[in-house]
mmCIF file of the N, C-alpha and C atoms, coordinates in Angstrom:
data_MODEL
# 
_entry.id   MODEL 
# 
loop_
_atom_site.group_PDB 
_atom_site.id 
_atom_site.type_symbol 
_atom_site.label_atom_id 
_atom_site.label_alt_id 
_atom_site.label_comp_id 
_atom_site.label_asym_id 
_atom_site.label_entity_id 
_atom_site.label_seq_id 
_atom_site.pdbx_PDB_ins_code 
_atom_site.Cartn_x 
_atom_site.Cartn_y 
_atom_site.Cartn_z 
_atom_site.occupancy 
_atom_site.B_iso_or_equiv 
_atom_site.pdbx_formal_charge 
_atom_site.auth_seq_id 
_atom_site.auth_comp_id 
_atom_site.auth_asym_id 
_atom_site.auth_atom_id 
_atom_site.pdbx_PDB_model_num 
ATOM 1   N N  . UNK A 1 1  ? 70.004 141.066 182.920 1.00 0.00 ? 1  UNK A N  1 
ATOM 2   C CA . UNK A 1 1  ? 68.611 141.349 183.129 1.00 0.00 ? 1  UNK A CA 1 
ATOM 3   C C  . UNK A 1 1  ? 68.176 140.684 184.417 1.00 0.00 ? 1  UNK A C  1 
ATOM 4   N N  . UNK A 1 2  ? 67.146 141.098 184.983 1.00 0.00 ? 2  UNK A N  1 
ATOM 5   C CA . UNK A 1 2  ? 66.959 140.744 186.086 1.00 0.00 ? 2  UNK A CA 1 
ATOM 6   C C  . UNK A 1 2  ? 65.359 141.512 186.226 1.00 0.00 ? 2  UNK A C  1 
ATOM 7   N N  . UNK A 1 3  ? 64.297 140.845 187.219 1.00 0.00 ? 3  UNK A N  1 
ATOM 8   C CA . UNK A 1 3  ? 63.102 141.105 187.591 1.00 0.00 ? 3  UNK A CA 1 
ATOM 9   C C  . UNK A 1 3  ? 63.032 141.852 188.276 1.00 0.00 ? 3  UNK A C  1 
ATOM 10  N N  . UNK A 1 4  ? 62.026 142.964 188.922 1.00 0.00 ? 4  UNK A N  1 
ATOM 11  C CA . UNK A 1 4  ? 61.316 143.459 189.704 1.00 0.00 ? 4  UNK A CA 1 
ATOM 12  C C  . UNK A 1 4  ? 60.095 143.593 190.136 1.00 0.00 ? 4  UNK A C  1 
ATOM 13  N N  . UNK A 1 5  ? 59.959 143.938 191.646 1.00 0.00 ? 5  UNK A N  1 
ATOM 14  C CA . UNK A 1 5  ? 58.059 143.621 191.685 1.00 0.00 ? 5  UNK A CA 1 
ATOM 15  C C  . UNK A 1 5  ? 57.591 145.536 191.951 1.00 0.00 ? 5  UNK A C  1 
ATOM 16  N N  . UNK A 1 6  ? 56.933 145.528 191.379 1.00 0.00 ? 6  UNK A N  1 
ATOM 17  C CA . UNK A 1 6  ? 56.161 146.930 191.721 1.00 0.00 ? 6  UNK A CA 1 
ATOM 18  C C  . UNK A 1 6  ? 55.099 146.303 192.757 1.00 0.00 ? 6  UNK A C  1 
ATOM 19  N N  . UNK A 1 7  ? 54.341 145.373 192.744 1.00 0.00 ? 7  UNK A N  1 
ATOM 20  C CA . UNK A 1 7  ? 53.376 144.992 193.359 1.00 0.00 ? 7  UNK A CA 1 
ATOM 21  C C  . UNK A 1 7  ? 53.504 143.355 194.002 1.00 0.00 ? 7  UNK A C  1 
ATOM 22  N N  . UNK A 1 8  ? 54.773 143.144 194.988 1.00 0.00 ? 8  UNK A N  1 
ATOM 23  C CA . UNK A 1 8  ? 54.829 141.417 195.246 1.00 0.00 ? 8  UNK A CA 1 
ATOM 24  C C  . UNK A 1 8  ? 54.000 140.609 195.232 1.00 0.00 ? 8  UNK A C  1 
ATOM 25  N N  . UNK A 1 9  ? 54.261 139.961 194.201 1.00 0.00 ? 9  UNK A N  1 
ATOM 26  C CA . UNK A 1 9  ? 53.345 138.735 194.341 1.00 0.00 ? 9  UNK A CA 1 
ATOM 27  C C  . UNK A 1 9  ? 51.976 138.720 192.522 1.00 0.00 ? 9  UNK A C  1 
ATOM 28  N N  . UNK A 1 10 ? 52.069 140.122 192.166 1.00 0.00 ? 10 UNK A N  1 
ATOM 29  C CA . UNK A 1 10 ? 51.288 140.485 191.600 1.00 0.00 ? 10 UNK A CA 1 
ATOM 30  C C  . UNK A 1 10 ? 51.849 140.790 189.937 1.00 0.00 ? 10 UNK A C  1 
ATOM 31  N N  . UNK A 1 11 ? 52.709 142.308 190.225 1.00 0.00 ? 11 UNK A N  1 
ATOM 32  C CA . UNK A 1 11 ? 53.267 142.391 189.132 1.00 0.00 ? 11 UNK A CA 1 
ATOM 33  C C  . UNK A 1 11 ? 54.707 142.745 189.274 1.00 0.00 ? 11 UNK A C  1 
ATOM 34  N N  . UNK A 1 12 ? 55.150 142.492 187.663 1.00 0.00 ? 12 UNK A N  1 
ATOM 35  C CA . UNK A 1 12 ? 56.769 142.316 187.706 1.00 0.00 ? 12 UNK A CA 1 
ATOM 36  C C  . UNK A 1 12 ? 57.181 143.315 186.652 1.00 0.00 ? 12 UNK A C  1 
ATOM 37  N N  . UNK A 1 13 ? 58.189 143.644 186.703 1.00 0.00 ? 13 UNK A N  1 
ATOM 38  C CA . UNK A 1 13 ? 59.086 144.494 185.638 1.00 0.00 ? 13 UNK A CA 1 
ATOM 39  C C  . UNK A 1 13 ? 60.386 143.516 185.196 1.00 0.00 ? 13 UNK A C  1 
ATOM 40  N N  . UNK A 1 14 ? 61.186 144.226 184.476 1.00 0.00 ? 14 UNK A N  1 
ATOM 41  C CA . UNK A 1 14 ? 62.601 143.452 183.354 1.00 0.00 ? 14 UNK A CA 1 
ATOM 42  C C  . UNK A 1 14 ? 63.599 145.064 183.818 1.00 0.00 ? 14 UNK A C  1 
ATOM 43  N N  . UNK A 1 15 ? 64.385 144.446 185.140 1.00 0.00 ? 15 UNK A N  1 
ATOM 44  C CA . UNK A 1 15 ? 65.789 145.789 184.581 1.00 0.00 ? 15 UNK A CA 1 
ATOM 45  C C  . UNK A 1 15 ? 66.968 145.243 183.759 1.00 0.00 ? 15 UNK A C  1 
ATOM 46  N N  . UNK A 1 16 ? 67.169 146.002 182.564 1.00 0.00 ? 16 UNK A N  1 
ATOM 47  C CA . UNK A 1 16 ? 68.209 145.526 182.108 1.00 0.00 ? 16 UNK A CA 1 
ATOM 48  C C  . UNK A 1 16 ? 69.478 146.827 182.573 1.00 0.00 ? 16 UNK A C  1 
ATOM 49  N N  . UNK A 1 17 ? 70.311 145.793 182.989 1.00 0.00 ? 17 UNK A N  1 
ATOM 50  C CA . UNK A 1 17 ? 71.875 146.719 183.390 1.00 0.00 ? 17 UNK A CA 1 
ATOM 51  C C  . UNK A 1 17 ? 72.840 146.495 182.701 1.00 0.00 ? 17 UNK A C  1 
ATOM 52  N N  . UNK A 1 18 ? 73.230 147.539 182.604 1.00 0.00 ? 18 UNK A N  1 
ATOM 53  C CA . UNK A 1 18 ? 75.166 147.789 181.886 1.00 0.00 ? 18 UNK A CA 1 
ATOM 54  C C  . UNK A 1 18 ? 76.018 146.966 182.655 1.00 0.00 ? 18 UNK A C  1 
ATOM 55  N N  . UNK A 1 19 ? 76.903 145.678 182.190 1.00 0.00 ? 19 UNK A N  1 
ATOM 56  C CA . UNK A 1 19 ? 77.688 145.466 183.041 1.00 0.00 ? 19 UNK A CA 1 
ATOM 57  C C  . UNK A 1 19 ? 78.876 146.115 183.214 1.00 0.00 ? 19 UNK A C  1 
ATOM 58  N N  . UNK A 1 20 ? 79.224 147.009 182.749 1.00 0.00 ? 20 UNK A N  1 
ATOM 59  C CA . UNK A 1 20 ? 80.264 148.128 182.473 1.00 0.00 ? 20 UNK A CA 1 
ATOM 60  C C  . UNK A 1 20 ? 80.126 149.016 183.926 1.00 0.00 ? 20 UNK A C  1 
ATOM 61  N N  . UNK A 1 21 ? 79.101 149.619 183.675 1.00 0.00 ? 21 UNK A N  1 
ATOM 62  C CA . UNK A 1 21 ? 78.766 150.576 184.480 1.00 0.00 ? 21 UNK A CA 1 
ATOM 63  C C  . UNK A 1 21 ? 78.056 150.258 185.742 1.00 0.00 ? 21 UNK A C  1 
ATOM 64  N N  . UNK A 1 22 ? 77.506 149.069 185.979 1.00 0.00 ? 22 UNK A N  1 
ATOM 65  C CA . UNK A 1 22 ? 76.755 148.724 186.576 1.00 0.00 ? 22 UNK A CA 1 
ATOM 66  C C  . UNK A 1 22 ? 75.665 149.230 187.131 1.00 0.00 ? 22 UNK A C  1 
ATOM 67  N N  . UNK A 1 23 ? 74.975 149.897 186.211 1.00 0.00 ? 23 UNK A N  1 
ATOM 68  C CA . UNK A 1 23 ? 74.056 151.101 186.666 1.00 0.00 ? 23 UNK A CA 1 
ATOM 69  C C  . UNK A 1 23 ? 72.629 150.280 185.853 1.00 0.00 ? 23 UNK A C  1 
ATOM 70  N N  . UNK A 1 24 ? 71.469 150.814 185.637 1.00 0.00 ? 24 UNK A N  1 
ATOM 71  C CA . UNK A 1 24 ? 70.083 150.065 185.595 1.00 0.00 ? 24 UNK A CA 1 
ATOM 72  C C  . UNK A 1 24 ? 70.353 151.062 184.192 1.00 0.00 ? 24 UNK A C  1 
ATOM 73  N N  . UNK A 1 25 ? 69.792 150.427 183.170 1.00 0.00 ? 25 UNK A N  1 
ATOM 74  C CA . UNK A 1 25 ? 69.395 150.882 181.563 1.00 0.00 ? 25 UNK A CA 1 
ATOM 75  C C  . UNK A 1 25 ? 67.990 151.399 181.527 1.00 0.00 ? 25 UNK A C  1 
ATOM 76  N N  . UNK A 1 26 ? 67.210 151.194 182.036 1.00 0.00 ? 26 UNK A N  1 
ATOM 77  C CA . UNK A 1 26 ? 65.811 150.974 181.226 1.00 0.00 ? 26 UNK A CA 1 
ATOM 78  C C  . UNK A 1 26 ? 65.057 150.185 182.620 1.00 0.00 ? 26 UNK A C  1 
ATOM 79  N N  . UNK A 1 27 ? 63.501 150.502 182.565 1.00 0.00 ? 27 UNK A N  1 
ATOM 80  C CA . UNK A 1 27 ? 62.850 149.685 183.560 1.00 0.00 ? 27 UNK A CA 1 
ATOM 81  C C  . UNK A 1 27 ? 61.426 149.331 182.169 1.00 0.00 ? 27 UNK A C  1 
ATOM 82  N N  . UNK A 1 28 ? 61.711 147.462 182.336 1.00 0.00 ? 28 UNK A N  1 
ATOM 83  C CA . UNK A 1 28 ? 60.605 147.416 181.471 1.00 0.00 ? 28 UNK A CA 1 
ATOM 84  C C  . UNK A 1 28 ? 59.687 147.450 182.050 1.00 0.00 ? 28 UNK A C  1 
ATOM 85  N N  . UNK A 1 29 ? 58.236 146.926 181.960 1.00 0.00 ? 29 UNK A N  1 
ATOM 86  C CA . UNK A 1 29 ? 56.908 146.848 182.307 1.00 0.00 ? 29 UNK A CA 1 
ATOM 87  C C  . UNK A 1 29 ? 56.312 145.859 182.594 1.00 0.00 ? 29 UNK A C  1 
ATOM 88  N N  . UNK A 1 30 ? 57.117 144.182 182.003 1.00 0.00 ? 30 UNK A N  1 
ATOM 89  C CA . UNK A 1 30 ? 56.632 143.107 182.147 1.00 0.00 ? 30 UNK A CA 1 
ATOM 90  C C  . UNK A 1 30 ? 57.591 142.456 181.840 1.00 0.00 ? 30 UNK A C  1 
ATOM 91  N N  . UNK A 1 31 ? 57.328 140.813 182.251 1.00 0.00 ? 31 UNK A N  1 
ATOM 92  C CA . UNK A 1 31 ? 58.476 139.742 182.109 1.00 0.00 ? 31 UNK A CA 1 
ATOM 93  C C  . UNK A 1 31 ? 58.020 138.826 180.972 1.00 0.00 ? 31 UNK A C  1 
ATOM 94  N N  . UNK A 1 32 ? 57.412 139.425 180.080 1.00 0.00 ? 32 UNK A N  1 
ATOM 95  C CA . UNK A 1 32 ? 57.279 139.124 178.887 1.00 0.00 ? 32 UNK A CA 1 
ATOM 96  C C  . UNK A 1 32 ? 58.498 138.564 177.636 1.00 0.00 ? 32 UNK A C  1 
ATOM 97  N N  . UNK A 1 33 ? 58.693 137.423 176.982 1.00 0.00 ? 33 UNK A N  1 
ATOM 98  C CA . UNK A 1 33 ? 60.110 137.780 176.303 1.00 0.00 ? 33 UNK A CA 1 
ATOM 99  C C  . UNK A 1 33 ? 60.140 138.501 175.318 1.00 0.00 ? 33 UNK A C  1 
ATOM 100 N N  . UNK A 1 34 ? 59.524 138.793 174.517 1.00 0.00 ? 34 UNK A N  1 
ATOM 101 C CA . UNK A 1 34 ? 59.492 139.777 173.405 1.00 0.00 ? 34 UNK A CA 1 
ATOM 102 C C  . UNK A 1 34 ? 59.797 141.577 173.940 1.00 0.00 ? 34 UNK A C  1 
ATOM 103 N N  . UNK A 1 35 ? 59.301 141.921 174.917 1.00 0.00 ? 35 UNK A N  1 
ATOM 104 C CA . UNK A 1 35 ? 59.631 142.971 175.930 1.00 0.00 ? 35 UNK A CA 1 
ATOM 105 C C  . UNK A 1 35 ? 61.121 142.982 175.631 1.00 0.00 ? 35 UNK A C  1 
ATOM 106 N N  . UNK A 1 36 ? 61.848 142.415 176.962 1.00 0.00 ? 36 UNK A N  1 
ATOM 107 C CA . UNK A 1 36 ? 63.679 142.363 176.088 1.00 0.00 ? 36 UNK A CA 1 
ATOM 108 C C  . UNK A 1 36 ? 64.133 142.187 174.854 1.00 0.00 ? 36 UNK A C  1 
ATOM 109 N N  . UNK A 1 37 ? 63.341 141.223 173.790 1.00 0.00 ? 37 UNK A N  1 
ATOM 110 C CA . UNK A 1 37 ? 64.247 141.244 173.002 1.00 0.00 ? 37 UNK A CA 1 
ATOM 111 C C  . UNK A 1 37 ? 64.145 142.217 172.088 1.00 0.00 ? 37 UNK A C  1 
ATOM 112 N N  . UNK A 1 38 ? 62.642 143.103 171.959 1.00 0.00 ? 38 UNK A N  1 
ATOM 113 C CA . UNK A 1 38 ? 62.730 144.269 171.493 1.00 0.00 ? 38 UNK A CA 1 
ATOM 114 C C  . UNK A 1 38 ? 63.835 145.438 171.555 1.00 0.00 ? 38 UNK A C  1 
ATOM 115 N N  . UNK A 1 39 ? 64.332 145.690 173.151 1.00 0.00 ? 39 UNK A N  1 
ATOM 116 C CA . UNK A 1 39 ? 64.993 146.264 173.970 1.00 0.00 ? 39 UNK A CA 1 
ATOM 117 C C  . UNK A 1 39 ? 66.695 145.834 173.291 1.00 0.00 ? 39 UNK A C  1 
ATOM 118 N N  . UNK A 1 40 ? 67.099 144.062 173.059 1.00 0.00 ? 40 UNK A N  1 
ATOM 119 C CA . UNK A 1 40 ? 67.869 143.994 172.713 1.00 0.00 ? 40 UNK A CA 1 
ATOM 120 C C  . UNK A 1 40 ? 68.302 144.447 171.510 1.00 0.00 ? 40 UNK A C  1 
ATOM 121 N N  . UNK A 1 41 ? 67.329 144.358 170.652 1.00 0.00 ? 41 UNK A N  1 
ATOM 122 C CA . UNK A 1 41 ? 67.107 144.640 168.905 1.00 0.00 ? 41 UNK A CA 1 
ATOM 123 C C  . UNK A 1 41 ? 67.988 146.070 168.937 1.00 0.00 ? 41 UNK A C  1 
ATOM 124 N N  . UNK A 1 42 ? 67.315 147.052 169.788 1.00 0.00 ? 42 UNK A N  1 
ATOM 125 C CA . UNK A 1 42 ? 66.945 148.297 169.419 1.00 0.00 ? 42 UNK A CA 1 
ATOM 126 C C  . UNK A 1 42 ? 68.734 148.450 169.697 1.00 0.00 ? 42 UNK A C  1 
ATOM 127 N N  . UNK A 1 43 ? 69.305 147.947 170.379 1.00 0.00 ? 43 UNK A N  1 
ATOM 128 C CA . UNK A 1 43 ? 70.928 148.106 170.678 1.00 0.00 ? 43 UNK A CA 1 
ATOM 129 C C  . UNK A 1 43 ? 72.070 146.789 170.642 1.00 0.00 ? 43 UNK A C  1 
ATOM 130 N N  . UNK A 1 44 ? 72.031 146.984 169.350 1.00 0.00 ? 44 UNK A N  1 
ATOM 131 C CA . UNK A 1 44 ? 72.614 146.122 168.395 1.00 0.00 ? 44 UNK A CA 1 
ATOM 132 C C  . UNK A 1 44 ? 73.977 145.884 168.600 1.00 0.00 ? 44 UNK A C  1 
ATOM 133 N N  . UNK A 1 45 ? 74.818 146.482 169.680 1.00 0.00 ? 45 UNK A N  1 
ATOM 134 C CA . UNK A 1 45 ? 76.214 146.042 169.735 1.00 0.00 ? 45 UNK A CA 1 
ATOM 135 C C  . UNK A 1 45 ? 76.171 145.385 171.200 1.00 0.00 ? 45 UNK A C  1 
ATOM 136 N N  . UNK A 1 46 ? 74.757 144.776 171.593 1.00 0.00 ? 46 UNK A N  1 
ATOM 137 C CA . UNK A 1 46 ? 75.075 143.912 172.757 1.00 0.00 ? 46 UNK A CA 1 
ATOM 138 C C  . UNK A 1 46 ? 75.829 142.582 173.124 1.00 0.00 ? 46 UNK A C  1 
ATOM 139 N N  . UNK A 1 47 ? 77.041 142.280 173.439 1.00 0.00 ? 47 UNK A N  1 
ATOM 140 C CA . UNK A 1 47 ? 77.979 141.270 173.174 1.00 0.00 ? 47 UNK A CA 1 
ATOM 141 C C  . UNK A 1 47 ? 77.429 139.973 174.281 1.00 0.00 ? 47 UNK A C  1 
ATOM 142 N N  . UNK A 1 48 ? 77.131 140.600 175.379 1.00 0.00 ? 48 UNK A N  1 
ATOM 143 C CA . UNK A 1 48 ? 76.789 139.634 176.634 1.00 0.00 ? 48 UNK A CA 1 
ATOM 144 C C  . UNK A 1 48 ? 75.390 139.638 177.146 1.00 0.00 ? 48 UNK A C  1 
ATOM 145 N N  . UNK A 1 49 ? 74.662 138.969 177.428 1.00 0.00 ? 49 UNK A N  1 
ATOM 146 C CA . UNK A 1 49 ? 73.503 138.659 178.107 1.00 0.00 ? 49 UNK A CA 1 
ATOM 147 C C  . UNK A 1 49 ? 73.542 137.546 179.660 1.00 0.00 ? 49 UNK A C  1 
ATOM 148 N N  . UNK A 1 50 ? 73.605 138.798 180.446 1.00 0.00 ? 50 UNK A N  1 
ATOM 149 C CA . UNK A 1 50 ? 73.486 138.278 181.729 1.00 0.00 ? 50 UNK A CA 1 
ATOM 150 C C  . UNK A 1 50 ? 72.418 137.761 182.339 1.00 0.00 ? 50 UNK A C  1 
ATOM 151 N N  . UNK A 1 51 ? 71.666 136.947 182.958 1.00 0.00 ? 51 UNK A N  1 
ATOM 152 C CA . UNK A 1 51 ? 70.329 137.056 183.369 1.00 0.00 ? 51 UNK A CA 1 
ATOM 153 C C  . UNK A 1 51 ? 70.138 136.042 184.608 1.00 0.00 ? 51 UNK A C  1 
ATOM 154 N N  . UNK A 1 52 ? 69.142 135.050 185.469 1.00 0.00 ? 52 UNK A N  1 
ATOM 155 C CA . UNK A 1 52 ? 68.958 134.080 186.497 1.00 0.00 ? 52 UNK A CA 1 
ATOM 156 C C  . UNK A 1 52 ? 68.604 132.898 185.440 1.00 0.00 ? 52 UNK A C  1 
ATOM 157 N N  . UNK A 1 53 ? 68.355 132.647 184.207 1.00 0.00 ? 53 UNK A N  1 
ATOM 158 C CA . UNK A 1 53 ? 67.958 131.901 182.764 1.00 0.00 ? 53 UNK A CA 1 
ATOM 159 C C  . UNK A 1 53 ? 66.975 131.833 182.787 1.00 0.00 ? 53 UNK A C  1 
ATOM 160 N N  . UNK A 1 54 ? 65.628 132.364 183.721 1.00 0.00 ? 54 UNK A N  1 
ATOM 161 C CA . UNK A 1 54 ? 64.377 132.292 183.668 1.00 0.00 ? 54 UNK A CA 1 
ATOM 162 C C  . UNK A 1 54 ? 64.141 132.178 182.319 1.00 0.00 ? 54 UNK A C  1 
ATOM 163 N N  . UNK A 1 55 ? 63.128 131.242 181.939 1.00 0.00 ? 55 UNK A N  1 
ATOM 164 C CA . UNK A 1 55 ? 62.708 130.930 180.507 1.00 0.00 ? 55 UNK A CA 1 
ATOM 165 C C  . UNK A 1 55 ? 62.333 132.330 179.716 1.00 0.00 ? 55 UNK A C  1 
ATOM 166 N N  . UNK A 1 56 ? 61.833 133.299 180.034 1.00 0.00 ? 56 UNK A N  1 
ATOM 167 C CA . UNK A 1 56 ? 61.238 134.454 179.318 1.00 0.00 ? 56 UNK A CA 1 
ATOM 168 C C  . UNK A 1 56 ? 62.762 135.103 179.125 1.00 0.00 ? 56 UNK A C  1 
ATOM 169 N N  . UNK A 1 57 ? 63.525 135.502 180.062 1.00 0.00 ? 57 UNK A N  1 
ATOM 170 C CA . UNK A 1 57 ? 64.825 136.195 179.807 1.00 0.00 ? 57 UNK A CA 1 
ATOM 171 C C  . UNK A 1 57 ? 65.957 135.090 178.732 1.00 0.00 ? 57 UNK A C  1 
ATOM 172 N N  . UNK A 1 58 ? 65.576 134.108 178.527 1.00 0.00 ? 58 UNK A N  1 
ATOM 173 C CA . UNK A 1 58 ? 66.472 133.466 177.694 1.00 0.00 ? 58 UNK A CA 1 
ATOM 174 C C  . UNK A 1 58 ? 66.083 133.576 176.335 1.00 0.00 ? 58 UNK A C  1 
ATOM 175 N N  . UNK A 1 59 ? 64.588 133.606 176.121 1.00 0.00 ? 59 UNK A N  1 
ATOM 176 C CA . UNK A 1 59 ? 63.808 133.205 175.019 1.00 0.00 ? 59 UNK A CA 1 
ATOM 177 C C  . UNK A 1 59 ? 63.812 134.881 174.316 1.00 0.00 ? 59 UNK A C  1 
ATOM 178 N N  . UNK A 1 60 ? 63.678 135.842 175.448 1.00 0.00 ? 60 UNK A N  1 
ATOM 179 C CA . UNK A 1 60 ? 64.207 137.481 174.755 1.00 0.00 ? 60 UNK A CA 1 
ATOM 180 C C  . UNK A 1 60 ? 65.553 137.655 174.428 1.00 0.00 ? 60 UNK A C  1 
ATOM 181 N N  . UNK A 1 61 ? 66.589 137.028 175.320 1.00 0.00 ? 61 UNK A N  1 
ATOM 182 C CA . UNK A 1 61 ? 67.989 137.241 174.596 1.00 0.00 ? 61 UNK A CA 1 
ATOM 183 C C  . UNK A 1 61 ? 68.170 136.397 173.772 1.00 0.00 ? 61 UNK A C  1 
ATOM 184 N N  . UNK A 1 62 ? 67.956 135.258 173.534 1.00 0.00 ? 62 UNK A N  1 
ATOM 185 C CA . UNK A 1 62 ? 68.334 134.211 172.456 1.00 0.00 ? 62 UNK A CA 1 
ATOM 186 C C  . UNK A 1 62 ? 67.715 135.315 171.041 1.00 0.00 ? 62 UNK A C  1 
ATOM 187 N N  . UNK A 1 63 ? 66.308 135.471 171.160 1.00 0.00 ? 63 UNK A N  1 
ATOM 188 C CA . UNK A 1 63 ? 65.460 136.501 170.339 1.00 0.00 ? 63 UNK A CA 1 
ATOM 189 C C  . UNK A 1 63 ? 66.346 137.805 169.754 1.00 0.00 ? 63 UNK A C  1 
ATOM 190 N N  . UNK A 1 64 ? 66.563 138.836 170.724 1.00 0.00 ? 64 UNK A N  1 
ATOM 191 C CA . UNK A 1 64 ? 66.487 139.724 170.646 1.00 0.00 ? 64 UNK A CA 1 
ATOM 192 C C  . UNK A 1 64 ? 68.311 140.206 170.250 1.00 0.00 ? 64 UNK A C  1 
ATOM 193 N N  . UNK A 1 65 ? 69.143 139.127 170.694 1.00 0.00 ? 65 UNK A N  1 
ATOM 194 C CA . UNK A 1 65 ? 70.684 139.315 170.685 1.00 0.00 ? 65 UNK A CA 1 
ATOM 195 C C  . UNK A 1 65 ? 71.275 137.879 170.578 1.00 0.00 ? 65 UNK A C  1 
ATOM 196 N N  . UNK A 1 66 ? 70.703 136.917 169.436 1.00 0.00 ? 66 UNK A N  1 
ATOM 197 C CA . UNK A 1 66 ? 71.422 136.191 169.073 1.00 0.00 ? 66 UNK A CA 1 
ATOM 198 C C  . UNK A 1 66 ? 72.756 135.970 168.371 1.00 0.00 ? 66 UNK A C  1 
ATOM 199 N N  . UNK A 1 67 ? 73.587 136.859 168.547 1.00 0.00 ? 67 UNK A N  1 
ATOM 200 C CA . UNK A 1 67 ? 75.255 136.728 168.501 1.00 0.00 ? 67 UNK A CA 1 
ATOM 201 C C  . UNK A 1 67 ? 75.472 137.113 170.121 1.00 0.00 ? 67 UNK A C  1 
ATOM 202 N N  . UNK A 1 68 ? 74.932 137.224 170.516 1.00 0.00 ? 68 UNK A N  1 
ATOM 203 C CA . UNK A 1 68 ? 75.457 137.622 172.108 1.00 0.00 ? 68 UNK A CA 1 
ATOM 204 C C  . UNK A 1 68 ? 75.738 136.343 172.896 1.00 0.00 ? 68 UNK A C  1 
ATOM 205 N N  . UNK A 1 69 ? 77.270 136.288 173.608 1.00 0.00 ? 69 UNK A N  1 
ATOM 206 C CA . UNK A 1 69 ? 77.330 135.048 174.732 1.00 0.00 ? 69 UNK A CA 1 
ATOM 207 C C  . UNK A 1 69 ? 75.981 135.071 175.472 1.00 0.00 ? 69 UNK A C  1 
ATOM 208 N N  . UNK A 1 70 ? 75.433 134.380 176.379 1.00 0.00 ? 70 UNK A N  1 
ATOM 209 C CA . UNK A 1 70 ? 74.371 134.273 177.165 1.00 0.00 ? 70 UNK A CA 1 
ATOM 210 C C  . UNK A 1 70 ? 75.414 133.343 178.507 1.00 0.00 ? 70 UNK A C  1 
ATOM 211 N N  . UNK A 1 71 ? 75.042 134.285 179.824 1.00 0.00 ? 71 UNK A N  1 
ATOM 212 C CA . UNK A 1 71 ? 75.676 133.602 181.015 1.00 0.00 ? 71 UNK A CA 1 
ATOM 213 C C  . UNK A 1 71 ? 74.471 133.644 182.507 1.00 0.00 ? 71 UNK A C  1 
ATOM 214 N N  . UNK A 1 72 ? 74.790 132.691 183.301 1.00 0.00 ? 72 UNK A N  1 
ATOM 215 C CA . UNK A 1 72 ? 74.146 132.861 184.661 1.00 0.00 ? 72 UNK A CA 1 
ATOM 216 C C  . UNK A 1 72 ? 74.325 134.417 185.079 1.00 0.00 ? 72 UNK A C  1 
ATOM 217 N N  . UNK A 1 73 ? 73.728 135.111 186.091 1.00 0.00 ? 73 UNK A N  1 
ATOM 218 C CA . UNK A 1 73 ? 74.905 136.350 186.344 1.00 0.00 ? 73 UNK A CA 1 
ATOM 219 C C  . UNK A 1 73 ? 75.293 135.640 187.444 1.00 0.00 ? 73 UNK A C  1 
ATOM 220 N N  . UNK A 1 74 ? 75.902 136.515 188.035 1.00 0.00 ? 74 UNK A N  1 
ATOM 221 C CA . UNK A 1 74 ? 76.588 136.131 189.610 1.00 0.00 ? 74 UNK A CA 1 
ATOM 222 C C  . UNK A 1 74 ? 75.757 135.739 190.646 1.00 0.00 ? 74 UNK A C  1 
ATOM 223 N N  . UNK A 1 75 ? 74.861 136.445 190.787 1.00 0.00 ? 75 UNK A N  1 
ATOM 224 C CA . UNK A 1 75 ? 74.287 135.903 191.590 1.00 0.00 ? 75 UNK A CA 1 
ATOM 225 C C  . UNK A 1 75 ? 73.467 134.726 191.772 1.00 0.00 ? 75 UNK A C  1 
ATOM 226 N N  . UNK A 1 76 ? 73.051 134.091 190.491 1.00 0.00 ? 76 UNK A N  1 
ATOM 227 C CA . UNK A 1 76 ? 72.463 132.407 190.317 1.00 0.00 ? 76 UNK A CA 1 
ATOM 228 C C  . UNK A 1 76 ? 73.594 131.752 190.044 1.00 0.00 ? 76 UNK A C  1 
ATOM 229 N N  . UNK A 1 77 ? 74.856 131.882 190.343 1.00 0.00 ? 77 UNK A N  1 
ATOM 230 C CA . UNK A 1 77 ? 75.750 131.245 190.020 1.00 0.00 ? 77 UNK A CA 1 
ATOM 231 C C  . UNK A 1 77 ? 75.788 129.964 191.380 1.00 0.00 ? 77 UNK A C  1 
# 
């Protein structure tokens, strides 16, 4: 998972990506954590949770896909 700005500085979105495919899943609406972990709920064989650990993206995957590893992705590595 990872952020986006529709509006810098203002407002943000949640892309969650396939690390398989590496392609974009879904564009959420806010960086809300309940937002992802809804998202996680709804697809129940999610094994990994990638994200930067921003508190909202941890608190939706811990939430939303608690059997899932949880890692930095690559790029906050």
């Amino acid at each position: 998972m990872d952020e986006f700005a529709t509006r810098k500085g203002r407002r943000y979105g949640t892309i969650p990506l396939d690390f398989e495919t590496r392609q974009p899943v879904d564009l959420l609406p806010d960086r809300e954590a309940g937002t992802p972990a809804s998202r996680l709920r709804e697809h129940s064989g999610v094994e990994i949770v990638g994200s930067d650990r921003a508190t909202f993206f941890a608190d939706g995957a811990r939430d939303g896909a608690p059997g899932a590893q949880h890692c930095a992705d690559r790029w906050h590595v």
